[in-house]
N, C-alpha and C positions, 0 to 999 in steps of 0.2 A: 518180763520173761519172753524170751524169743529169738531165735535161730539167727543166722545170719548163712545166704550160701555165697562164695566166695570165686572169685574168678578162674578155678580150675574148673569148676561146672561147663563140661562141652554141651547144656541143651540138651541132653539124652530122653527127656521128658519123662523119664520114670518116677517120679518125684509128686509131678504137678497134680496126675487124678487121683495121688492117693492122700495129699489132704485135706485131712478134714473138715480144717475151719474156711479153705479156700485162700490162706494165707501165701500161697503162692504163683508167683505170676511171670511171665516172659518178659523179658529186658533184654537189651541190647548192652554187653554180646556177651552177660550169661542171664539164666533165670535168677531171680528174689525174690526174699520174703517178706510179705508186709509188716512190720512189727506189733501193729494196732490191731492185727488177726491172729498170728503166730499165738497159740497157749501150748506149743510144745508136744501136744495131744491129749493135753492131761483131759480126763474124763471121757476121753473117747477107748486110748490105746493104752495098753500096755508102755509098748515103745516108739520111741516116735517114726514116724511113718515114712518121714523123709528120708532122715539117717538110715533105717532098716533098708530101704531099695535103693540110695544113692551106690553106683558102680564105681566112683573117683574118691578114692580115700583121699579123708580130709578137706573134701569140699563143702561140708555143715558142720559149720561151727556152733555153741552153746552160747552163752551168753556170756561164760568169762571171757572167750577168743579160742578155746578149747575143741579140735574138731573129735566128732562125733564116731566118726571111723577113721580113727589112725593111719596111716600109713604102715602096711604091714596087718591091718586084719584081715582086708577081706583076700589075701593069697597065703596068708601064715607064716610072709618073709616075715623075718626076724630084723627088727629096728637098726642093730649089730650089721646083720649080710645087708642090709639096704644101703646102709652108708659106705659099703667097703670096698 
């Protein structure tokens, strides 16, 4: 069980102090997760911490390959208007 962030992450560092288990870390040339850390949040949070304040839809992924915030959540475009 454990995240993956993915090469759209610009380093915007809002991510890194808010998790918990310390499962993430600076890379060159984006941040990652450790996977041997990553628990997702489970028993700390609700939701996971990462995904909740990452500002780049679709730069945390889940563990099927599945990101965490869509493209189109966090401005309310619609899947449809983004392609169009």
């Amino acid at each position: 069980m454990s995240f993956e962030i993915i090469e759209s992450c610009t380093n915007c560092w809002a991510c890194e102090p808010l998790c918990p288990s310390k499962a993430i870390y600076e890379a060159k040339p984006h941040f990652l997760i450790d996977p041997d850390k990553c628990n997702e949040c489970a028993g700390d949070f609700e939701d996971s911490q990462c995904a909740s304040i990452c500002p780049i839809e679709g730069a945390i992924l889940n563990e099927d390959g599945v990101p965490l915030n869509l493209p189109g959540s966090l401005t309310n475009i619609s899947l449809y208007r983004l392609a169009a």
